[in-house]
C-alpha positions, -999 to +999 in steps of 0.1 A: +000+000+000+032+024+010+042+016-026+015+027-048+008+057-021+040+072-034+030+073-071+012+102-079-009+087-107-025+066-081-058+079-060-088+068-038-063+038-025-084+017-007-066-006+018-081-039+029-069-031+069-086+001+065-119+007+087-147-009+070-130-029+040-131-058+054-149-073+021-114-071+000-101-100+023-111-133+001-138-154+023-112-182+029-088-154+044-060-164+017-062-131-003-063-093-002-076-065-024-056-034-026-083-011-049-072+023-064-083+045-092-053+059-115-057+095-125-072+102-159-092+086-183-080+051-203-062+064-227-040+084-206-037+055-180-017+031-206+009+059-207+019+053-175+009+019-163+040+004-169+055+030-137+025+011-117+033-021-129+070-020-120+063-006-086+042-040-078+073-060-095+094-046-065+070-056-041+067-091-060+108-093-054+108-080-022+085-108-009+090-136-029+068-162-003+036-142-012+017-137-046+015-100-052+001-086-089-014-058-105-046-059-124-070-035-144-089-017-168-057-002-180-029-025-174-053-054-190-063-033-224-029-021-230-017-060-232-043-074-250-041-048-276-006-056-277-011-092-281-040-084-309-019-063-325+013-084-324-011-118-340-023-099-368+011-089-377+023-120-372-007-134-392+003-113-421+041-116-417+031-148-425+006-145-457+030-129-477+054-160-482+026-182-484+005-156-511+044-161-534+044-196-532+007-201-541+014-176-573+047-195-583+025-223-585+003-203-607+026-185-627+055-212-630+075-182-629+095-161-605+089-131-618+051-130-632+052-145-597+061-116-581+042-085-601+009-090-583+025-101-551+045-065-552+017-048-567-003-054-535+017-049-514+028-010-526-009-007-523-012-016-488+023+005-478+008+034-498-022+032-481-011+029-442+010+065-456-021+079-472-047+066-443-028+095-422-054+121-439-085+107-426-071+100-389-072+136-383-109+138-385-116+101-377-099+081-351-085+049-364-085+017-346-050+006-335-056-031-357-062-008-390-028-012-406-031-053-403-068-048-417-054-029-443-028-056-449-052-086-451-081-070-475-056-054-495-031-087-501-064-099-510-079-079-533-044-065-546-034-104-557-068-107-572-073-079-594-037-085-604-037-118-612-071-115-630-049-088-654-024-108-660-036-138-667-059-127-691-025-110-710-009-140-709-037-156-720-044-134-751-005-138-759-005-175-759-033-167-776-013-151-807-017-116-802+010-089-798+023-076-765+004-044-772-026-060-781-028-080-754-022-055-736-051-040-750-078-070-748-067-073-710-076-036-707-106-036-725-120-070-703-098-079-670-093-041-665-134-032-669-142-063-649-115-047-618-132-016-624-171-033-613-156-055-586-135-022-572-163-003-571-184-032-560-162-039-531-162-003-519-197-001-515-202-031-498-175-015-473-190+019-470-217-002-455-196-003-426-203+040-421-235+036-415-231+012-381-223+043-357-193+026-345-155+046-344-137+011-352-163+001-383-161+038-392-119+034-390-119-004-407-143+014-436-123+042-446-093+016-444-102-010-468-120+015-490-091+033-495-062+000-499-094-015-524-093+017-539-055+021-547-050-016-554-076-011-582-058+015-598-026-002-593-041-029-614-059-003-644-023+020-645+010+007-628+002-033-638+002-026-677+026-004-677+048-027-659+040-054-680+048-034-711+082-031-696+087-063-690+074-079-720+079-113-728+105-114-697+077-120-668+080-156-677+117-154-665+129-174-638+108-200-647+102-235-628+102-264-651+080-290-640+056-265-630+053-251-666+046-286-680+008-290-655-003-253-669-024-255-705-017-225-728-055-217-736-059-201-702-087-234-691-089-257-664-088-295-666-101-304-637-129-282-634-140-283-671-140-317-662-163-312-633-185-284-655-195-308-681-209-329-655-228-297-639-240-288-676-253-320-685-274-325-654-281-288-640-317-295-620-292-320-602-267-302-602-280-274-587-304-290-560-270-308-547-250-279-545-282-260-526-286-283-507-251-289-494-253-242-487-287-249-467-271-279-449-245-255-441-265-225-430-290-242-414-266-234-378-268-201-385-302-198-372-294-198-337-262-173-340-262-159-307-233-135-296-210-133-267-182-110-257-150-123-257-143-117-221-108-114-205-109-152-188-112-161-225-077-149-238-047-169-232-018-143-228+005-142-192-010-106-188-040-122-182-035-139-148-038-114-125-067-108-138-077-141-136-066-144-098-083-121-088-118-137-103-113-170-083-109-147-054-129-122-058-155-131-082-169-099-104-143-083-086-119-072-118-147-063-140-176-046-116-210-028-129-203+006-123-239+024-116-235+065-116-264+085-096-266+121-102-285+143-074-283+177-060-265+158-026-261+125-031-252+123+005-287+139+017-306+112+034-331+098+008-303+095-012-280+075+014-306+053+025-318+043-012-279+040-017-278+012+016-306-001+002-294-012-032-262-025-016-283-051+008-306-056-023-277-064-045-258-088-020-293-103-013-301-114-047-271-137-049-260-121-081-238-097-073-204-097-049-187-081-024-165-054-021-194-032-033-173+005-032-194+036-030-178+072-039-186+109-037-176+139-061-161+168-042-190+188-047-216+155-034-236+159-072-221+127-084-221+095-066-207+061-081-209+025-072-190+000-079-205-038-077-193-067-087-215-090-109-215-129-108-201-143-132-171-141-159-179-107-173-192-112-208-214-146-198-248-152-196-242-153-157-230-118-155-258-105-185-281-119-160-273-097-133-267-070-154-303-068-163-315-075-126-295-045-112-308-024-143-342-040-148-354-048-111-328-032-082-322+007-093-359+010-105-372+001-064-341+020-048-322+048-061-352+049-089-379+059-063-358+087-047-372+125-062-348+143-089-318+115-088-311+101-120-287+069-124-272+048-150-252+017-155-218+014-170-189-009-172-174-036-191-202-059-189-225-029-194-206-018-222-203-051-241-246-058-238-255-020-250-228-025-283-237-054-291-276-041-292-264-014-309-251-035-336-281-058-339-303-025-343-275-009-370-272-045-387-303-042-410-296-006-418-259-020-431-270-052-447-298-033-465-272-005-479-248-031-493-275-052-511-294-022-522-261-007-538-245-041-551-276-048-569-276-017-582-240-018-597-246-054-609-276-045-631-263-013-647-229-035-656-247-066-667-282-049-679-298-078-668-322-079-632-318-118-635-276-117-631-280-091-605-305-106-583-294-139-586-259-127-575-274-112-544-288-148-537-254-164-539-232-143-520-260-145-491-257-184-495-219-181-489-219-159-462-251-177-445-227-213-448-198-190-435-222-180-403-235-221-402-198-228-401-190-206-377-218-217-354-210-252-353-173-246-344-170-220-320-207-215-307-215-254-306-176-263-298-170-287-326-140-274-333-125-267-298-100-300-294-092-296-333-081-252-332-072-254-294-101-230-279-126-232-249-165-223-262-179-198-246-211-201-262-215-174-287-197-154-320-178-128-313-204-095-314-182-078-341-175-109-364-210-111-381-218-077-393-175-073-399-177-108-420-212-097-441-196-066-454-161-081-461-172-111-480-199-098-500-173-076-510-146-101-516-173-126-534-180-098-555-143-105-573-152-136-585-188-132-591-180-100-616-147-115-633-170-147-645-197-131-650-180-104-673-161-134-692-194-151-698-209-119-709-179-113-732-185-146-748-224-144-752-220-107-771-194-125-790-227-149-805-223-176-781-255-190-770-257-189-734-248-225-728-215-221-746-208-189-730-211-199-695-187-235-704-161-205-720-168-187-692-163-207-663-134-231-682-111-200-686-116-181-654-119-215-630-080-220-630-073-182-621-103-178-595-089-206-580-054-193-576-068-161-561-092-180-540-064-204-523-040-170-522-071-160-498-077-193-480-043-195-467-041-160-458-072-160-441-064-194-424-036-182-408-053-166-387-076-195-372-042-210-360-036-176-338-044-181-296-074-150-297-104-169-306-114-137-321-089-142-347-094-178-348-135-171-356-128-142-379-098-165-398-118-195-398-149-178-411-133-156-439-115-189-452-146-212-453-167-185-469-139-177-498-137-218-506-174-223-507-180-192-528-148-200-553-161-244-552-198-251-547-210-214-558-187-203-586-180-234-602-215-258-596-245-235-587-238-206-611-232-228-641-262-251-633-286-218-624-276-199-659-279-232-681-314-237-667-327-201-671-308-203-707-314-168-720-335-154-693-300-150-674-302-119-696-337-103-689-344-067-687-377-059-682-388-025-709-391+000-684-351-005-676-338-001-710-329+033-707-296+020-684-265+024-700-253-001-727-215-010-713-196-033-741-182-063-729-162-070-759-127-058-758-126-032-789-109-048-820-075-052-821-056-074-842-045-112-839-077-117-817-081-145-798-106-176-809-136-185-791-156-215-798-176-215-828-218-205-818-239-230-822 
């Protein structure tokens, strides 16, 4: 106590010998609870918490038979943001080797290898530089620059690769290295364009939930989505001008004998003649296996990830002082406002609410009661039951709030009171997102269906590629679910349940993937499109289609996988849901979706894919043909 008296930062110490504390010995006599209040607010208090938390070391060393620790609102944030921070950089430390291998395997070649690899990443660098702007009118969140790094990795490899491929493509194809050049333009470079400007929408989304980090994470990945696009439409062909013929240098032998020069899959034009020839099968299979998959999703329920939860050293202070002191570390903190809040009504309703709390078996001792200087402001500090972010502690949130205050403080003339703290502050966002979710879902449909049907003039393509994304993200949520809310997955990715999502993940995981799925959606769906205005009939323009945009869509979707899946191998089981839930929703959407329910769907509505009902026609015509250049490439012959 001597110790943490000397350090200015420290106030309102509270000593368990003092007169009266008597409830900060542990019931079993074993441990003590030295309380104080460290001057300022949070942010200031993780300045100077390290000064606190060598002052307790001292005490540690100085009486090494005893346990002493230090524990707190503070000293707690500051290391798990650390840790949080330190995993996601770790996480994408981690991607980038695994993003060049993936495109080596691709490619077959070192150096068409590494153009989109360092294409994205000079989009995310530029865009940690550039995101300086908006952080002077809008905090950011301390995780932005990792966000930053994952979506635009993503989304820089993918509009990148989509380029190039399609040049390589058209010069395998015969053409010259201008006029490839040209053709890519003229189709990879329109379909970055829509799936740019699709994937910013479906972030800006993000705005319209209230919240400072979604507010920070929008501005982030709009702006890396926005650079890495026009990386891809400027710096990419100009770079492969340069280059020429010499981005298949450094090439890697054996790998160049498995890739086919027309730009088309094996295996899955193997697997789309199958899909083609039976589509009503086809397609009730691959629905079926989505519903299967979603079908979890219905009873998503979310929980706070509370502090007992995280596995970091940091942490067991904390945790001591919950076996000991249970509620103790994270206490309801109720604030009554009066014109003396010592006056008698006031006191006794205060007395009242301390018996009525005790009595109810929900709440814990030490219950701490303090004055302003001018006796206006009263808080109370009480300790719920519970871990902090369980049902137990949600529980006695809503007694003290619903049933205790209302028949003590609550009946007392002219005081008013509310409830605040961790576990207070965890329940209100989390209904603060469930009443901003609709708003956000709404905005990104509304707008991505929108985009879809002025690119593709038709209202079939666009709503039906609504209907698909939701199916992957709905089989994302199912997934998600049944490993971390049901605890399938605990023994297998090395977590405890605690019986819910994360309260961030859903809303954070809608708005990301529809984006992301959007790639894929847009690059096919342009290619098919391409085809069709070409004379295909709609059959053979989906087979073109998909054949010669499965191999690269499944490059950009394993570059994805693995740097998504990193992050379900990381301790936070925030990472682990958010990892595991952007990797399962990227495979289903790039497998089952992409490559069986979209072909099956268009072959059975045939030319009704293409409908536009009269009263839309005056939307703009945009050409899907590349403008004529010489040396074109073939298609297959219409029918």
């Amino acid at each position: 106590t001597s110790t943490l008296a000397a350090i200015p930062e420290v106030r309102k110490l509270r000593s368990p010998l003092g007169a009266g504390h008597s409830d900060q010995v542990s019931k079993d006599g074993h441990s003590a609870l030295i309380e104080f209040s460290p001057v300022g607010d949070y942010d200031e208090a993780i300045v100077y918490i390290e000064k606190i938390e060598t002052a307790v070391e001292g005490v540690q060393d100085r009486h090494p038979d005893l346990y002493v620790d230090e524990s707190g609102t503070a000293s707690t944030g500051k290391a798990v943001d650390a840790a949080f921070g330190s995993m996601l950089a770790k996480a994408g430390m981690i991607s980038i080797p695994l993003t060049l291998v993936i495109l080596l395997l691709v490619f077959g070649s070192a150096v068409a290898a590494a153009v989109p690899l360092l294409l994205a990443l000079t989009a995310v660098f530029a865009t940690m530089s550039l995101v300086a702007l908006p952080s002077q009118l809008v905090p950011m969140d301390e995780a932005i620059s990792e966000v930053i790094l994952l979506i635009g990795l993503a989304v820089g490899v993918d509009y990148s690769l989509f380029y190039l491929r399609r040049e390589r493509e058209e010069r395998a194809a015969g053409r010259s290295e201008s006029a490839a050049l040209e053709a890519a333009a003229a189709t990879s470079g329109r379909a970055v364009l829509i799936s740019g400007v699709t994937v910013m929408i479906a972030m800006a989304g993000m705005f319209l939930s209230g919240d400072k980090t979604f507010m920070s994470f929008a501005i982030g990945t709009m702006m890396v989505v926005a650079v890495a696009m026009i990386g891809s439409l400027t710096v990419l062909p100009a770079v492969l001008s340069k280059l020429g013929d010499r981005v298949e240098k450094a090439r890697v032998p054996f790998l160049r004998r498995l890739r086919r020069k027309d730009g088309e899959s094996r295996m899955w034009g193997a697997i789309l003649t199958r899909v083609l020839r039976r589509p009503v099968v086809s397609a009730a299979a691959a629905a079926a296996v989505l519903v299967a998959l979603t079908v979890p999703a219905l009873s998503l329920s979310t929980t706070p990830t509370g502090l007992a939860d995280i596995s970091i050293p940091e942490i067991e202070p904390y945790k001591a002082i919950a076996d000991a002191f249970p509620g103790g570390p994270e206490p309801a903190v109720v604030a009554i406002k009066a014109e003396d809040v010592r006056a008698e009504p006031v006191a006794e309703a205060i007395a009242e609410l301390k018996r009525k709390a005790l009595a109810s078996g929900q709440m814990n001792s030490p219950i701490q009661v303090e004055a302003s200087r001018d006796n206006t402001v009263a808080t109370i500090e009480i300790p719920l039951a519970g871990g902090g972010a369980d049902e137990v502690s949600k529980a006695a949130l809503t007694t003290l709030r619903d049933d205790l205050l209302p028949s003590t403080v609550g009946k007392v003339s002219g005081v008013e009171y509310a409830v605040t703290g961790t576990t207070a502050a965890q329940v209100d966002w989390s209904a603060s997102m469930k009443r901003t979710a609709p708003l956000v879902f709404g905005f990104v449909l509304l707008f991505a269906f929108g985009l879809l049907l002025v690119s593709f003039r038709s209202i079939v393509i666009a709503l039906k590629a609504i209907v698909l994304n939701l199916l992957s993200v709905g089989a994302a949520y199912g997934i998600l679910v049944a490993v971390f809310q049901w605890g399938w997955g605990e023994s297998l990715l090395g977590f405890e349940s605690n019986g819910g999502i994360t309260p961030w993940l859903p809303m954070f995981l809608f708005v990301i993937l529809f984006g992301l799925s959007m790639d894929y959606h847009v690059f096919i769906l342009s290619r098919i499109r391409e085809a069709y205005d070409r004379g295909l009939a709609t059959e053979e323009a989906v087979a073109h289609g998909i054949k010669t945009t499965a191999g690269v869509v499944t490059s950009a979707a394993t570059v994805m996988v693995a740097a998504f899946g990193v992050f379900a191998l990381l301790p936070l089981i925030d990472l682990k849901e958010m990892g595991l839930g952007l990797a399962a929703a990227v495979l289903i959407d790039a497998t089952i979706v992409r490559a069986v329910l979209l072909p099956a769907t268009m072959k059975l509505l045939g030319d009704w894919n293409w409908y536009l009902p009269r009263w839309l026609e005056w939307l703009p015509r945009l050409e899907h043909d590349p403008a004529p250049v010489p040396e074109a490439a073939p298609l297959p012959e219409a029918a």
